[in-house]
C-alpha positions in Angstrom: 0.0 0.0 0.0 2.9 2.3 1.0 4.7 2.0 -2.6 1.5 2.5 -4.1 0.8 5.8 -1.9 4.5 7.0 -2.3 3.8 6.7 -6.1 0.5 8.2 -6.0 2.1 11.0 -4.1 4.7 11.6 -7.1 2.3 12.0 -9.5 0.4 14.8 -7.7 3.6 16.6 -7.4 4.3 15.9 -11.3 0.0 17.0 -11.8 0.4 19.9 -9.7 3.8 21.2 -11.4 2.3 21.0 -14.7 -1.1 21.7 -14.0 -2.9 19.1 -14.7 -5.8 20.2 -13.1 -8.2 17.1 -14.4 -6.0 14.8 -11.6 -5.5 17.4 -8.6 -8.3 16.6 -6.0 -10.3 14.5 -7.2 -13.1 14.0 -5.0 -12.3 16.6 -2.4 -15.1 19.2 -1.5 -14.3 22.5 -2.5 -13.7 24.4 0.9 -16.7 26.8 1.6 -14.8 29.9 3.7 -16.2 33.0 4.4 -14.3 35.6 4.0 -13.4 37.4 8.0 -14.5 40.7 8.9 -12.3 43.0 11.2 -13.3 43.4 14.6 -11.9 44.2 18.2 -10.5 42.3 21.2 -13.7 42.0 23.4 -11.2 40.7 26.0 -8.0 42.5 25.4 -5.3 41.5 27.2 -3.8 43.8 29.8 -1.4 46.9 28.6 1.3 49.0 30.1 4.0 51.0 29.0 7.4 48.8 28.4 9.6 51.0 31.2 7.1 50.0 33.7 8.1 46.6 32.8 11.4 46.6 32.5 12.1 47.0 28.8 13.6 50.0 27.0 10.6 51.7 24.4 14.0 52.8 22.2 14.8 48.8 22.4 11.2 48.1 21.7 11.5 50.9 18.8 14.5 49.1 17.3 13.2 45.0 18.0 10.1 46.2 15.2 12.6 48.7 13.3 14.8 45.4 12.6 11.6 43.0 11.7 10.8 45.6 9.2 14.3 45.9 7.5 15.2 42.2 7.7 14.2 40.5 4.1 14.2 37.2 5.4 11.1 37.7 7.7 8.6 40.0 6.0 6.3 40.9 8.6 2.5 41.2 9.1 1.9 42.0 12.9 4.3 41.4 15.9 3.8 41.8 19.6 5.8 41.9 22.9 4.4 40.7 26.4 6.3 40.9 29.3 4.9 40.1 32.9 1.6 39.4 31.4 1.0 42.5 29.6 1.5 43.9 26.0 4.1 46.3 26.1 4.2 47.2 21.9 2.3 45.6 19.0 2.8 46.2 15.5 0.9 45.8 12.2 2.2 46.1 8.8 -0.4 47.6 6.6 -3.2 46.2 5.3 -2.6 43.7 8.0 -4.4 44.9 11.4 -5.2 43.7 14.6 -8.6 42.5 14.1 -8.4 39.7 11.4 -7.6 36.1 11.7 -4.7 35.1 10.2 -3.7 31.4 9.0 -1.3 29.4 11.7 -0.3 26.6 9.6 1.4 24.3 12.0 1.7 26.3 14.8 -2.6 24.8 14.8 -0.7 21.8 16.2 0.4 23.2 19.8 -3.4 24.0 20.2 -4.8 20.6 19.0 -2.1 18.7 21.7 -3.7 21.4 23.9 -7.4 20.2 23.3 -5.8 16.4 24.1 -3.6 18.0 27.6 -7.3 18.8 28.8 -9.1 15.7 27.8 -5.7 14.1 29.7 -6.4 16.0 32.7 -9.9 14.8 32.5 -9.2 11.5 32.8 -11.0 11.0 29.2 -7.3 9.8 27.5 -4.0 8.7 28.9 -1.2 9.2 26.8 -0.2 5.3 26.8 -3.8 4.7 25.4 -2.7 2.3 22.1 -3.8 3.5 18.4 -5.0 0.0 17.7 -7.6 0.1 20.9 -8.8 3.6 19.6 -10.1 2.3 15.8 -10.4 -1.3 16.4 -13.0 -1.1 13.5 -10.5 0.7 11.5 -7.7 -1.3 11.7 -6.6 -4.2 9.3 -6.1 -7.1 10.8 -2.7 -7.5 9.6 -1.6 -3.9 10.7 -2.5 -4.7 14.0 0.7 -6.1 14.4 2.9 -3.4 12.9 1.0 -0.7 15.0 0.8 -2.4 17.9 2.8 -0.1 20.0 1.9 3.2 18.9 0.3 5.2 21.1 -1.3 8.7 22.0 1.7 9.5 23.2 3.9 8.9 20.1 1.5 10.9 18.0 2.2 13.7 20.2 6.3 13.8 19.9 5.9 12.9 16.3 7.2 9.6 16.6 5.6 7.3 14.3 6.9 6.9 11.4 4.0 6.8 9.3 4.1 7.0 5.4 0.6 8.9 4.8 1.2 12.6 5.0 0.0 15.7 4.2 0.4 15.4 0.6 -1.2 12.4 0.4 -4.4 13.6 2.4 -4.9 14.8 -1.1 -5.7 10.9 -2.7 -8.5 10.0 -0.2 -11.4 11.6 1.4 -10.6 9.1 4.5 -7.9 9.6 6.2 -8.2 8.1 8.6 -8.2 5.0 7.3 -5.5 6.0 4.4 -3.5 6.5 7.8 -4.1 3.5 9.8 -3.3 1.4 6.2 0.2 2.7 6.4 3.2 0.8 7.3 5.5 2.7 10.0 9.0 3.0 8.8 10.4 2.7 12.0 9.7 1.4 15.7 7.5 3.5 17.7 9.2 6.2 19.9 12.5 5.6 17.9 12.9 8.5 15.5 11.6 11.6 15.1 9.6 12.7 11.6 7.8 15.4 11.4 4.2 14.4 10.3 1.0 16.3 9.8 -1.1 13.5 10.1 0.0 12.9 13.5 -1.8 15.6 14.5 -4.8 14.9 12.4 -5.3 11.9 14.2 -5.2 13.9 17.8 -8.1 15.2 16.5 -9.7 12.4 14.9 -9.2 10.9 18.7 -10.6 13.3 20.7 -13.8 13.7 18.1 -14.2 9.5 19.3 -13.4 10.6 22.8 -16.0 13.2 23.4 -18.4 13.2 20.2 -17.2 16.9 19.6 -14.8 18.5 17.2 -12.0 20.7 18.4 -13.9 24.0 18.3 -16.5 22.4 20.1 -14.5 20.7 22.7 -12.3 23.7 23.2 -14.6 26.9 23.2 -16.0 25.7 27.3 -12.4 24.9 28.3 -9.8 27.2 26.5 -11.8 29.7 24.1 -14.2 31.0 26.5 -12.2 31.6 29.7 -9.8 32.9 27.4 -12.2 35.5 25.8 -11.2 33.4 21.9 -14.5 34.2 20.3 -12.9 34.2 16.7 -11.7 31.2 15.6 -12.2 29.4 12.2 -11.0 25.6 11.6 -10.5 23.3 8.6 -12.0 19.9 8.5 -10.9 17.0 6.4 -13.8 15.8 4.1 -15.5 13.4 7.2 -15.5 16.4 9.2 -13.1 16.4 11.3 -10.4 19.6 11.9 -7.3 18.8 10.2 -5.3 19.2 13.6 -2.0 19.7 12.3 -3.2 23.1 10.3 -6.3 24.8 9.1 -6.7 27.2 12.2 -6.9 30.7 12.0 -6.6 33.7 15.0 -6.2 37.1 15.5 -2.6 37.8 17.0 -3.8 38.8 20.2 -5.5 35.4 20.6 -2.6 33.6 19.8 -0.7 35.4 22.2 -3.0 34.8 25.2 -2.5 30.6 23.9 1.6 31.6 24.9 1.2 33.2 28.4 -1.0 30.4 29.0 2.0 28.5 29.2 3.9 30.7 30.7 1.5 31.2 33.8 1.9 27.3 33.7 -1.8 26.6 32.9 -3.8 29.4 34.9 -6.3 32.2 33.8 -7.6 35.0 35.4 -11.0 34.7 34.8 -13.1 37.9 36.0 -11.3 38.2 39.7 -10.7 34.7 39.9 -7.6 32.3 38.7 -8.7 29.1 37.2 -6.4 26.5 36.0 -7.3 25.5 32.5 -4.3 22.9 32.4 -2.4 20.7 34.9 0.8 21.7 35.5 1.9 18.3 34.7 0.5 18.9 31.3 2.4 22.3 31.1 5.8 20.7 32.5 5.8 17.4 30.2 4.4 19.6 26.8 7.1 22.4 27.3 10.3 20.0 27.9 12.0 17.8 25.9 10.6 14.5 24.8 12.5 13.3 21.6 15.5 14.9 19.9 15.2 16.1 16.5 18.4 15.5 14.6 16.2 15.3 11.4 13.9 18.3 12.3 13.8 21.7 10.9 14.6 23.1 14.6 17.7 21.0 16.2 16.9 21.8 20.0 13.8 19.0 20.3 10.3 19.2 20.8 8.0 18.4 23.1 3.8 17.5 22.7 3.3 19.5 19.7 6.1 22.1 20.6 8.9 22.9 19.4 12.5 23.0 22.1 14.6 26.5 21.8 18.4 26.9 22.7 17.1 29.6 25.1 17.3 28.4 28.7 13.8 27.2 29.3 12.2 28.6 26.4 10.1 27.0 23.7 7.7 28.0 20.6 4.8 27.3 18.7 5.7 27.4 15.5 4.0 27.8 11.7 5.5 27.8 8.2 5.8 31.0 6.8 7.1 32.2 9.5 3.8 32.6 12.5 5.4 32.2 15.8 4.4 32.2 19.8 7.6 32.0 21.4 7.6 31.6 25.2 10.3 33.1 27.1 10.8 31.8 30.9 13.9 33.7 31.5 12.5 36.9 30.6 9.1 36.2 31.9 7.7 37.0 28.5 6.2 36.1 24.9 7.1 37.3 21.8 4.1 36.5 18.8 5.3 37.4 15.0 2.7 36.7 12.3 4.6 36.9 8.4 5.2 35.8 5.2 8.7 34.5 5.6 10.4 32.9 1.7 11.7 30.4 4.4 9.3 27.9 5.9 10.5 28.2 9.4 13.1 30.7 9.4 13.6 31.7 13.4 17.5 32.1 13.9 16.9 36.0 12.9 14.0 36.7 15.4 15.7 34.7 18.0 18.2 37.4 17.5 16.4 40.1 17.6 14.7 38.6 20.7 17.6 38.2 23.0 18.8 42.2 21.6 15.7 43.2 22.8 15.5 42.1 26.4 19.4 41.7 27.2 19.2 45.7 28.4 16.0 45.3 30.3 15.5 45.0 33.9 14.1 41.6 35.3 12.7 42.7 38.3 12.6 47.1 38.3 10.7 49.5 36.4 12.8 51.7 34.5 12.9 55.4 33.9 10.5 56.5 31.3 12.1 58.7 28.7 9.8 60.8 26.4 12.1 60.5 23.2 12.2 56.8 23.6 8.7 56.5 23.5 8.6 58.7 20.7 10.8 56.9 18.6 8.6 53.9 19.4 5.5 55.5 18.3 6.6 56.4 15.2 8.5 53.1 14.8 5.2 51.4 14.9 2.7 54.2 13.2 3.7 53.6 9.5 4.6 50.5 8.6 3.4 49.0 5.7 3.9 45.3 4.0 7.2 44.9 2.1 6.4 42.7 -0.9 8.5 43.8 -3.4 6.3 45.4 -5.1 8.1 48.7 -6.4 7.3 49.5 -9.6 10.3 51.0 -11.7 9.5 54.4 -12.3 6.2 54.7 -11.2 4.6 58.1 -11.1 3.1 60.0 -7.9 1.0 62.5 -9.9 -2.6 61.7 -9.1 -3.2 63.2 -12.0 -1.7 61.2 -14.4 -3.8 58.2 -12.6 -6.9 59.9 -13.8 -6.1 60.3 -17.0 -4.9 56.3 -17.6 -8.4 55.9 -15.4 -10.3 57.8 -18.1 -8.5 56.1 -21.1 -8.8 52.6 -19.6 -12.2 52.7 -18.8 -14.9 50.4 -20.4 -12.2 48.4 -21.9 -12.3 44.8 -22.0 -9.3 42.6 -23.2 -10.2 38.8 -23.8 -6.7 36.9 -23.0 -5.1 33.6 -24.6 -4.9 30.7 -22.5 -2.7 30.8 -19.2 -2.6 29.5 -15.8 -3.0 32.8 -14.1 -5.7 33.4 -11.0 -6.0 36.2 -8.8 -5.5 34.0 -5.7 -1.3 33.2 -5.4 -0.5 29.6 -6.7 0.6 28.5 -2.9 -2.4 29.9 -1.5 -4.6 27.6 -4.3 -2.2 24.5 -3.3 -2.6 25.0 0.2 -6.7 24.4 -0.3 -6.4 22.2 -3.7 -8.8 24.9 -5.0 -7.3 25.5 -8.6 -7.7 27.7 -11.3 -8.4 27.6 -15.2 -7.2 30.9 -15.8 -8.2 34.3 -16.2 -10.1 34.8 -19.3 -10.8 38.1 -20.0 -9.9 41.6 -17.8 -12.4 44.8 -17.8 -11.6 48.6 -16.7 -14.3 50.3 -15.2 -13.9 54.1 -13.5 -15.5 54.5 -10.6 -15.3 58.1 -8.7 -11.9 59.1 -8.9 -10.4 54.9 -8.6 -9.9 52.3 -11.5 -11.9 49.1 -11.0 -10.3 46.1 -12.4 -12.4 43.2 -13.2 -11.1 39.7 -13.7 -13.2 37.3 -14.8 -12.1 33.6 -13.5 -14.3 30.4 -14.5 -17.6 31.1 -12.4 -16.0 34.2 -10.7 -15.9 37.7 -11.4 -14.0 39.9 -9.0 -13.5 43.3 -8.7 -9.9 44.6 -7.4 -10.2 48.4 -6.8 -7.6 50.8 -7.2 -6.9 54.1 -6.6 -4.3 57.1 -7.1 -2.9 56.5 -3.2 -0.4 54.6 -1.6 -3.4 53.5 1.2 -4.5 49.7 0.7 -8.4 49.2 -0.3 -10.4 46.6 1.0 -12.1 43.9 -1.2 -13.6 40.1 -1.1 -12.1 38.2 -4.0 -13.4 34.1 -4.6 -12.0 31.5 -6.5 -15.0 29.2 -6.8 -16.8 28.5 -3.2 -13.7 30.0 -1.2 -13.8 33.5 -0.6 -10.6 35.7 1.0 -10.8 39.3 2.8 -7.8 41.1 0.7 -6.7 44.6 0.5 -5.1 46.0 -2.5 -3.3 49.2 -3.6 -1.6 50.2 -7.4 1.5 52.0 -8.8 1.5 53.5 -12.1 3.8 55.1 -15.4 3.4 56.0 -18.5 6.2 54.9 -20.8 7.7 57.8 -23.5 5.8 55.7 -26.1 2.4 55.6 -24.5 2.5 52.3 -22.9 0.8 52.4 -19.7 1.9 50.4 -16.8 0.0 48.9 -13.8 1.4 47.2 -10.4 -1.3 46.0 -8.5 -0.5 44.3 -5.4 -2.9 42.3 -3.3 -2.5 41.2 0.2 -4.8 38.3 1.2 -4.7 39.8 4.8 -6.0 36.0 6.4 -2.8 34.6 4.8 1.1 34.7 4.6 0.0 35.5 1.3 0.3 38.6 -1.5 -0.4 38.5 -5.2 1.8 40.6 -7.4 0.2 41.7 -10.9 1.9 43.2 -13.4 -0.4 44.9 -16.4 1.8 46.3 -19.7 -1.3 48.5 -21.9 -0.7 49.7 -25.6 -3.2 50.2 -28.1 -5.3 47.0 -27.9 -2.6 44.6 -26.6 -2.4 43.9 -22.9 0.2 41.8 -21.7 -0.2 40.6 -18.0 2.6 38.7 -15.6 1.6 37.6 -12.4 4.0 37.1 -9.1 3.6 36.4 -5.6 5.2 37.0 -1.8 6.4 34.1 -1.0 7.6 32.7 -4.4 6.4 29.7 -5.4 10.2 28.2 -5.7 10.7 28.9 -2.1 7.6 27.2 -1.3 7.9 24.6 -3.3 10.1 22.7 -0.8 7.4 22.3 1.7 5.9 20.3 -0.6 8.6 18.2 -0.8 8.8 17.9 2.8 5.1 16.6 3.0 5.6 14.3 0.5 8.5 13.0 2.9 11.4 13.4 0.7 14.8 14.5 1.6 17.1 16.8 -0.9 18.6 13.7 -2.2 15.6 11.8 -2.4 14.2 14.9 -5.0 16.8 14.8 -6.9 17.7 11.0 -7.1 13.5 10.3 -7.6 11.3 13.4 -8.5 14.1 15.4 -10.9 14.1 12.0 -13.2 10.0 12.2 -13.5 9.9 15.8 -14.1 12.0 15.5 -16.7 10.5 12.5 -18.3 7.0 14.2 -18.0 8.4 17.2 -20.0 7.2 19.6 -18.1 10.1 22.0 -17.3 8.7 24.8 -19.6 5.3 24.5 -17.8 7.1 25.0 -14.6 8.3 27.9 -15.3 5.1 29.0 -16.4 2.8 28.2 -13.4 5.7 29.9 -11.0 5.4 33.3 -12.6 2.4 33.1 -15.2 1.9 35.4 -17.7 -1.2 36.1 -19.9 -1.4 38.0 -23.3 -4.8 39.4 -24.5 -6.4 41.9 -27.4 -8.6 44.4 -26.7 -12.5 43.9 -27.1 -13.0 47.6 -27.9 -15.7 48.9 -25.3 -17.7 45.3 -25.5 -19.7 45.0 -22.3 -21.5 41.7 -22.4 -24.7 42.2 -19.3 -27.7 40.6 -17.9 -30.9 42.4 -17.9 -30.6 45.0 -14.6 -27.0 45.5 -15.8 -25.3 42.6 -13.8 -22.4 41.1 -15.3 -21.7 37.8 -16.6 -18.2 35.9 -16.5 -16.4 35.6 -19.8 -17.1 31.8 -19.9 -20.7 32.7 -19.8 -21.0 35.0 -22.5 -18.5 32.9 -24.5 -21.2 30.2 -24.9 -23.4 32.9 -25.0 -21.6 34.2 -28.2 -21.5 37.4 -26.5 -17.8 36.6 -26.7 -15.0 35.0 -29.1 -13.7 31.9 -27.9 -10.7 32.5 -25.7 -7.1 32.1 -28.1 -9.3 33.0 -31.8 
């Protein structure tokens, strides 16, 4: 079965790189999100100013001075707790306090949360055996080979099962894919990072209790913690994924890291209730396996991940979303980004250890007005860093009016590509893929530029206008919707050409989408980019698929090359689309309301895309 699954597995990397969309996902439900709306803390955590708690506001000033000028961590929001209390927060426009933002695997640390609870309720034990869990799941001649796995071995990812993340993308059970796999090791005797580990926490618990993780958690954590907006992926039975899918605000994820560092206890209204055992807290937050083979060398714990700090330990995401929980300095430091490195922490852990190495432990320290003004403005305009400069683009507002006028009402019907307004990782990460962009439409609208894209079923409207300030929009890509916030740069070349950067930030996401528009007479000629690249992310696919960098070369290089798909690669990791102008076509519904391009192609209100 294993073979078969590992095979499986390299052709939906080979289907995916050349997108062949036909063969990705087959049979998975398309995921039905919402898109978030922005809204307060109704239970903020405490506040103070950083002097009264021991930390310098001009070392606070330069901790979010360095995020914002390192390139290796691109950050969205950051903020410092020390002694229980947020001493400086920081949001890098359009990010903002109030939206949810994907975790990735730091959803683990709170799923082997969910299972410390049902621990201390005597509802689990961590020696309770895999095989005694899904008796009616189990093949008969597995039951030997899994024998000795048990809760706890799933929580120190020490398994050694085959099925992974990757995989999850063959089956709609995976449960069953997961108990049909053959360890490659003894239980308890390596480490490997699995996904599916986690998944089956919460494929227990739901067994356990009859409740999903939201539902388990939102009396016992999400409630006395004053959590009220949380959002988490389910696999197609229902169940949350476990080891990813979650999604919280920054100040929600921070009160899951002091938590810990209280050692389990809450204040809820004037009293302090324990929410976990400090057993729980003590065995979760030490070191339970080594992790020679781990992205992070210092060890992890039950679903968290060791630091070479004395005492201190993180939860930890790709892309770069971190809680990290400092003992020694009786604090926790949360970053939410979209790092080009799946896990790159050596540079915060830097900037960490600057940060509190002048601070006081125990004394409050003199408050010094230019300090706290350099920390104001360090923090009041920050704005996202995606590389999205456009090379001699204009600042005349006026000029913007003017493409705005001539652009508007034009329609361009483009050849076949693989472009979508959602970035290519952000489509992988939900197997929710695209056909293309088929045709793109101007329309002016007060003193902005609308720009329409119309995308199989979808029509979405990115607004622009003549300001640096990001604009808020919903953009969909077939039943997923994503809140996203967008602002445009502009030129006009010597020989008329007009040139549009648009850059979208899909603010729930590590994710921006990069769109580069090149205008003359009726040709339009479109490349599309995204923050983090696509080769960067690649790897992680790799990873899931449970291959090493020998491994890819040795096994997936060979298929690549004998599928021919090189040229295509290239293709889907930077798209580009070329298109004529439909001079002033509008193709409508009665009342005025739009139809997509594939609509009114069949319709004839439209050539067929590439005549």
């Amino acid at each position: 079965m294993d073979i078969n699954l590992r095979m499986k597995s390299i052709e939906l990397l080979i289907n995916f790189m050349s997108h062949d969309l036909k063969k990705i996902g087959k049979g998975q439900p398309a995921l039905k999100k919402q898109a978030a709306e922005c809204a307060d803390n109704k239970k903020p955590l405490p506040r103070s100013a950083p002097e009264h708690e021991g930390i310098e506001s001009g070392a606070l000033a330069e901790f979010f001075e360095g995020l914002n000028k390192n390139p290796h961590i691109n950050p969205h929001s950051a903020m410092v707790l020390r002694h229980g209390n947020v001493v400086g927060e920081a949001h890098w426009a359009p990010y903002r306090a109030g939206v949810p933002h994907m975790l990735y695997s730091m959803s683990k640390s709170v799923t082997a949360t969910a299972i410390g609870i049902a621990v201390d309720e005597g509802l689990l034990s961590l020696e309770d055996k895999l095989v005694d869990l899904f008796r009616d799941k189990v093949p008969a001649a597995q039951g030997l080979l899994m024998r000795n796995v048990t809760v706890r071995h799933l929580l120190t990812m020490s398994v050694g099962i085959r099925f992974n993340e990757v995989g999850s993308a063959l089956s709609d059970d995976w449960e069953r894919m997961y108990l049909e796999s053959i360890p490659k090791f003894d239980a308890g005797s390596a480490f490997e990072y699995n996904s599916m580990n986690s998944y089956m926490l919460a494929a227990i618990l739901r067994r356990k209790t009859g409740m999903g993780l939201g539902e388990y958690l939102k009396p016992r954590l999400f409630d006395p913690l004053g959590i009220e907006r949380y959002a988490w992926e389910t696999c197609p039975k229902g169940v949350e994924k476990g080891g990813w899918g979650l999604a919280l605000t920054i100040e929600d994820a921070a009160k899951l890291g002091e938590l810990y560092r209280r050692g389990g206890t809450w204040e809820v209204g004037v009293q302090e209730v324990r929410l976990l055992s400090e057993e729980w807290v003590r065995e979760a937050t030490r070191l339970q396996i080594e992790t020679p083979n781990g992205e992070n060398k210092h060890g992890y714990g039950f679903q968290i991940w060791m630091n070479e700090l004395p005492g201190a330990y993180l939860f930890s995401g790709a892309f770069g979303q971190y809680v990290v929980v400092l003992p020694q300095f009786d604090a926790v430091v949360v970053l939410f980004s979209g790092s080009a490195k799946l896990f790159a922490n050596s540079t915060l852990q830097d900037a960490i250890v600057k940060l509190f190495e002048k601070g006081s432990e125990k004394s409050a320290l003199q408050e010094g007005p230019e300090a706290r003004e350099r920390l104001g403005k360090a923090v009041s305009s920050l704005e996202l860093n995606a590389a999205d400069a456009l090379k001699g683009a204009s600042a005349s507002e006026e000029e913007f009016r003017l493409i705005a006028e001539e652009l508007s009402g034009r329609e361009y019907l483009l050849g076949e590509n693989v472009a979508s307004v959602f970035p290519l990782v952000l489509q992988g990460v939900h197997t929710n893929f695209t056909d293309g962009i088929s045709m793109l439409r101007f329309e002016r609208s007060g003193d902005g530029l609308g720009l329409l894209l119309y995308e199989g079923i979808d029509c979405n409207h990115v607004p622009l206008f003549p300001r640096r300030d990001y604009t808020d929009c919903v953009l969909t890509l077939g039943e997923e919707e994503q809140l996203a916030s967008a602002r445009c740069q502009w030129r006009r070349d010597p020989d008329g050409a007009i040139v549009l950067r648009v850059s979208i930030a899909y603010i729930e996401t590590p994710n921006v989408r990069l769109i580069t528009l090149f205008i003359q007479n009726e040709r339009i000629d479109a490349v599309f980019d995204e923050r983090p690249d696509v080769m960067s992310s690649a790897g992680l696919l790799f990873e899931l698929a449970g291959y090493s960098h020998m491994e890819y070369l040795r096994t997936l290089v060979p298929q690549m090359r004998k599928a021919h798909i090189a040229g295509r690669l290239r293709n889907l990791i930077e798209p580009e689309a070329t298109g004529r102008m439909i001079a002033h076509h509008r193709a409508q519904l009665p009342g005025g309301a739009r139809i997509c391009a594939g609509e009114a192609e069949k319709s004839g209100a439209l050539p067929p895309r590439g005549s």
